[in-house]
N, C-alpha and C positions, 0 to 999 in steps of 0.2 A: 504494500500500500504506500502511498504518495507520503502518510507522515508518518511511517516507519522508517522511509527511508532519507527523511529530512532530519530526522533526532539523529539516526547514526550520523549524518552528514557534520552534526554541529558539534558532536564530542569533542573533535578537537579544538574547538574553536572556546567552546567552553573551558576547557583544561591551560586555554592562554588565559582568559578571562579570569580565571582563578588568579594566576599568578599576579595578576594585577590588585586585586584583593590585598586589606593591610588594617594594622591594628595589633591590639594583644589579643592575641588566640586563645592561646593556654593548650591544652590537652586534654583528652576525652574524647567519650560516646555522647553524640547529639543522636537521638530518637525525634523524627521528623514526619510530623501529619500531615498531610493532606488530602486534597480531595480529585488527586487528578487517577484516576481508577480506570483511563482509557487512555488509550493513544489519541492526539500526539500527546497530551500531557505529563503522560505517567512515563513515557520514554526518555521526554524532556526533564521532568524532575528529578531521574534516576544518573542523567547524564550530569546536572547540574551537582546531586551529590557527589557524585566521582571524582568531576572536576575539582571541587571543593578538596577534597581528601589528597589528592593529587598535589595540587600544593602545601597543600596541610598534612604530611602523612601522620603527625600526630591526633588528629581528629578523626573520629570514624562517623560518618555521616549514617545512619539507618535510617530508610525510608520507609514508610508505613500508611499505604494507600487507602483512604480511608470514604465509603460513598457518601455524600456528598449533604443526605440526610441524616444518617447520623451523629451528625456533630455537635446537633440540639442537645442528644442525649448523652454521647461519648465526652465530651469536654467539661463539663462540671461534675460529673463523676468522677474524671481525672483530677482536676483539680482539688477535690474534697480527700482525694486518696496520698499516699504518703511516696507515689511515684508518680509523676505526671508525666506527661514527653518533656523533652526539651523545649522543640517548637512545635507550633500548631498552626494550622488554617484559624484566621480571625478576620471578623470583617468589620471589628469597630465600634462606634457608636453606642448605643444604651447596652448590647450586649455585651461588650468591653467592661463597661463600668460595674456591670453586676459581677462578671468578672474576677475583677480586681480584686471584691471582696475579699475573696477565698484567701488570701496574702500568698497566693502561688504564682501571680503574674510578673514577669520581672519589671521593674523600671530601667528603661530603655535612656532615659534623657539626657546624661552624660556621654553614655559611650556611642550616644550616634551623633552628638550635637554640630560635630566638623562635617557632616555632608547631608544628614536630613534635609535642610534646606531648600536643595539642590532638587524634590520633591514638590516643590510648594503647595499649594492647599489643600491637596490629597493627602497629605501624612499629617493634616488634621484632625482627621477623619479616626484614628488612632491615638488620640489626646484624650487625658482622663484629668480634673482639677491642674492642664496645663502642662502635665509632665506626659510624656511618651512610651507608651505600654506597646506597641506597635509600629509596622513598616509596612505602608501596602507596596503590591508587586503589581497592580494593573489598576483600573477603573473602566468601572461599568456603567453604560445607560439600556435601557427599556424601550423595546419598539417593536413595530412589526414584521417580522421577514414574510415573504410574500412570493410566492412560485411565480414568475413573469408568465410562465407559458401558460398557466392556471387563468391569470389575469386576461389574458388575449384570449381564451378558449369562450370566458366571459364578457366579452367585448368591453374589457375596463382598460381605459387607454391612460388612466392615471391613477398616482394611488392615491386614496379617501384623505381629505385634509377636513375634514369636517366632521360630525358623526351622521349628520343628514350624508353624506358621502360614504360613509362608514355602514352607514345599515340600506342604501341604495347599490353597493358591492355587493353585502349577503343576498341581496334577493338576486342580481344577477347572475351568483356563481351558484347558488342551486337551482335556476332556471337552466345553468348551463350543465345540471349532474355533478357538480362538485363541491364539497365538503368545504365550508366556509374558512372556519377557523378550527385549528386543532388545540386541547389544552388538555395538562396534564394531570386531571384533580385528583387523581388517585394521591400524591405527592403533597397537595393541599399549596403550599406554598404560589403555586402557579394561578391559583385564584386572586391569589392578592394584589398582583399588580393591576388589575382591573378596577378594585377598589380603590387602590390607591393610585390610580391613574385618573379617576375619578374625583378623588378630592384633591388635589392640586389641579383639577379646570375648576372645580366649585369653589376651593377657598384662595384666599389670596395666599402669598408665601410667609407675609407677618403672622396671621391667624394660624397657617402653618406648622407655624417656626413655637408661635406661643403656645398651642396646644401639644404640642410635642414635650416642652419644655416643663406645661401644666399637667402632662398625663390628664388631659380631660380633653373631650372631643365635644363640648356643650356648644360650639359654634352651630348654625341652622345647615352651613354649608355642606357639613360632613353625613346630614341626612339624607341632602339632596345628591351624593355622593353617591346615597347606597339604593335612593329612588332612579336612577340613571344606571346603574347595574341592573335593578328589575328592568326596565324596559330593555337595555341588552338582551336580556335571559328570554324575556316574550319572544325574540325575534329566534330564537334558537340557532343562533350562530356555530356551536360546536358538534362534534363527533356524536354518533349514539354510544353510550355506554360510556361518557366520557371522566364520571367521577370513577370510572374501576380505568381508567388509563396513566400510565405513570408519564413522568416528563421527559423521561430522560435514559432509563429503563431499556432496550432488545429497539428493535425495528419496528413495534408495533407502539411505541412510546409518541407522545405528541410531537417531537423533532423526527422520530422516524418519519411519521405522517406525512410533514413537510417535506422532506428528504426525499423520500420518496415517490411525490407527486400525488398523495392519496389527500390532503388537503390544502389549502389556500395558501393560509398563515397563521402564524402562530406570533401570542407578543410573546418573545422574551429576552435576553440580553444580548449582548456582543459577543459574547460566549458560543453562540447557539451554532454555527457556520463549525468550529471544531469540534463542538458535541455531534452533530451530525455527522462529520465524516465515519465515525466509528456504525454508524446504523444504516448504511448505504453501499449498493456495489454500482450504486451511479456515480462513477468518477468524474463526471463533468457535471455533479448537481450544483455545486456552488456559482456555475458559471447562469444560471437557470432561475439565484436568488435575488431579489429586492429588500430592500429595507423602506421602513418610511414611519415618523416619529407617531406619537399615538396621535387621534385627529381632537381640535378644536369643540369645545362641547359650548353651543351659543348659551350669551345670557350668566356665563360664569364668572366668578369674580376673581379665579384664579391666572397667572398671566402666561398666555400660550408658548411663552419659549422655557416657562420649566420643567427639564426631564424627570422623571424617575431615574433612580439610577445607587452606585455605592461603587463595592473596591471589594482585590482580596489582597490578603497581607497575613503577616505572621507575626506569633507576638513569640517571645521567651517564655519560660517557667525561671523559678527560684530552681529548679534542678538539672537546669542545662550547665554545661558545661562554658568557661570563661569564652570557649568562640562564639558562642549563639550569637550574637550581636553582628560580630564581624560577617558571619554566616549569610544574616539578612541583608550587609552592604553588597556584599557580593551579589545575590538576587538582585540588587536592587541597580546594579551594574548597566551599562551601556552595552555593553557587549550580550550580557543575558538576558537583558529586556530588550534587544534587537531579538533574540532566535526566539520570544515568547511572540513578541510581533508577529513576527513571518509568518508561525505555527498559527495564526491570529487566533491565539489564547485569549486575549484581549486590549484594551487599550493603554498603552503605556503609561508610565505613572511617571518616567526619567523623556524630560522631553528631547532627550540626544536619538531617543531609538524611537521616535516617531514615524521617521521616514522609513522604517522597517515593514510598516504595514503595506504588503502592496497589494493584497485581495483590494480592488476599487470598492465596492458596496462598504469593507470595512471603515475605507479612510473617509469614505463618505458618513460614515457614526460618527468615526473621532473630529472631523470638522464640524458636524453639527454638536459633537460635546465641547467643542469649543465656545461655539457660539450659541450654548443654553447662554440664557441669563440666571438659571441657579439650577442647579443637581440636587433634589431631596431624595438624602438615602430614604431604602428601605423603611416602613414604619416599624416592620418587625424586624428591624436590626437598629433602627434610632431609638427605639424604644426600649428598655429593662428587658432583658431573657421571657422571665415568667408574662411583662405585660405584651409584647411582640407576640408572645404564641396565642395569649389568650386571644389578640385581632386579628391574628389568622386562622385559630380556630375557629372562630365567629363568620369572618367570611365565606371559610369554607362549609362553613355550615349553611348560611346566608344561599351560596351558590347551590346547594343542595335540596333548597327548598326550604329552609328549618331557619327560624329569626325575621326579622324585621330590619329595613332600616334604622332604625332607634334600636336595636338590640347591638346592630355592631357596634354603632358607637359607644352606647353602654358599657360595654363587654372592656373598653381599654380604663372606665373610672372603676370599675368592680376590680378589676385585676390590680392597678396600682394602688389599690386600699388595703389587699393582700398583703404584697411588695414591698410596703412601707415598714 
């Protein structure tokens, strides 16, 4: 396969990239989480250890592939345990901070403070009361990908900037025998950007910004957020069978779907293009994708140029070894956020290896993630662990048939009363 044979390609490029690497090390076993469980990622992650070790022979890099949904439940188990990994998969924000708690996170803010920087706003996103629990390796935005040849089967000669646009597609592509939208609710998480793609068109990013900050969603917008999903769901945009469908899961997964021509599109990240490759023996399916941001919801008070969107990155434990630090400069390297590029894992976080993305449709994300006017993570990653799940369990429930508008929003002041 195409990124089978692009990981072997880069090991040695990686293995310079290490040498460039610097700092105190120290010695030891670093135990390393994440969540790349497929090619290209997992090939790429394994090369990126080696490298590491390669220069480092006193450091033993162990990688430990980990899917991608259990990390809700894997990482604070760890962290409460008296071995945790060294580093982990972390994406930041309220679930950082809950985190932190546990006093197994390490504090990062010294020994990255000479090149963090060099990141800018994005390794805020890994700030906790100002000091540095984290490093992201990418940033991600929320959108549609979209089968072109799907779209012309349906005589749609552009894609939906509106939701009058948005639900004038659906009826075109099942007039035309094809499968609207694919989504992954078996997974649950895949429902929530719908929601919350929803309430930043209905609220503004102040109201936002303050109820995130308030753990209370008592604004009227965030209703109208989840009365705009109901009418979604009347129009029956997705798959049959689609809450027993996973996201991400075999060929029959919501990116397989896409992937493989069996529906429209599906919203999910920048990610989605190498998730796919693994669930395809269409090797020319990338060339077949679109993207296009979510559309304009009239009448909202939210402002149309902000994405959904967040990051991934790695934070330390108290039981990593003196390199872990160094470990995540090196990821966070020019030379190995070039080969994460190429692979388009996703959107670089080091603006040197920007130019590395040369899939077109990808550079086409990162230019429009340039020119959001603001990126609101995840709610269930901006928000506390326990209140994040409880509003995606709500959604998911919500998308199910079960809840109310007034219950999701509910659902995030019941949970941070919990929390507290």
């Amino acid at each position: 396969m195409r990124s089978i044979r692009l990981c072997a390609a880069v090991v040695a490029a990686l293995l310079v990239a290490a040498c460039g690497s610097s700092g105190t090390t120290g010695s030891g076993a670093l135990t390393w989480w994440h969540n790349g469980t497929s090619d290209p990622l997992k090939s790429l992650w394994q090369s990126v250890a080696d490298g590491y070790h390669a220069a480092h022979p006193d450091v033993t890099v162990t990688v430990d592939p980990i899917q991608n949904e259990q990390f809700q439940t894997k990482v604070p188990l760890a962290l409460q345990s008296d071995s945790p990994p060294g580093a982990y998969q972390q994406w930041g924000g309220g679930q950082l901070t809950s985190q932190i708690k546990s006093g197994k996170v390490l504090d990062l803010t010294s020994a990255v403070s000479g090149w963090i920087g060099k990141l800018g706003k994005a390794a805020e996103g890994w700030q906790s009361g100002g000091k540095q629990y984290g490093v992201p390796y990418d940033r991600h935005v929320v959108g549609f990908w979209y089968r072109k040849d799907l779209f012309a089967k349906a005589d749609i000669t552009t894609p939906p900037a509106t939701m009058a646009d948005f639900d004038a597609a659906i009826d075109k592509l099942r007039a035309a025998g094809v499968t609207p939208v694919a989504i992954g609710s078996k997974d649950r998480w895949p429902d929530a950007f719908y929601w919350d793609y929803f309430a930043v068109r209905e609220c503004s990013t102040n109201v936002v910004k303050q109820s995130i900050e308030a753990q209370k969603l008592d604004d009227p917008c965030w209703r109208k957020a989840g009365d705009d999903l109901t009418a979604l769901l009347a129009k029956k945009p997705f798959q049959e069978g689609f809450l027993g469908t996973p996201a991400q899961q075999g060929a029959g997964s919501s990116a397989g779907m896409v992937a493989n021509g069996q529906a429209a599109m599906e919203l999910q990240g920048d990610w989605e293009p190498g998730t796919m490759a693994a669930l395809t023996e269409d090797k020319d399916f990338a060339s077949k994708l679109g993207w296009f941001p979510f559309p304009s919801v009239d009448g909202g008070a939210g402002d149309p140029g902000v994405t959904l969107g967040g990051g991934d990155g790695f934070s330390c434990t108290t039981a990593a070894p003196p390199a872990c630090p160094d470990f995540l400069k090196y990821i966070s390297s020019t030379e190995v956020q070039s080969k994460l590029a190429a692979a388009g894992i996703g959107l670089p976080v080091n603006p040197d290896a920007a130019s590395a993305l040369k899939d077109a449709t990808l550079r086409q994300v990162f230019d429009f993630s340039q020119k959001a006017t603001y990126i609101q993570t995840y709610f269930d990653v901006a928000l506390p662990t326990a209140v994040g799940q409880a509003l995606d369990d709500a959604i998911a429930n919500f998308v199910a048939g079960k809840g109310t508008s007034a219950s999701v929003a509910q659902s995030v002041g019941q949970a941070a009363t919990g929390d507290r």
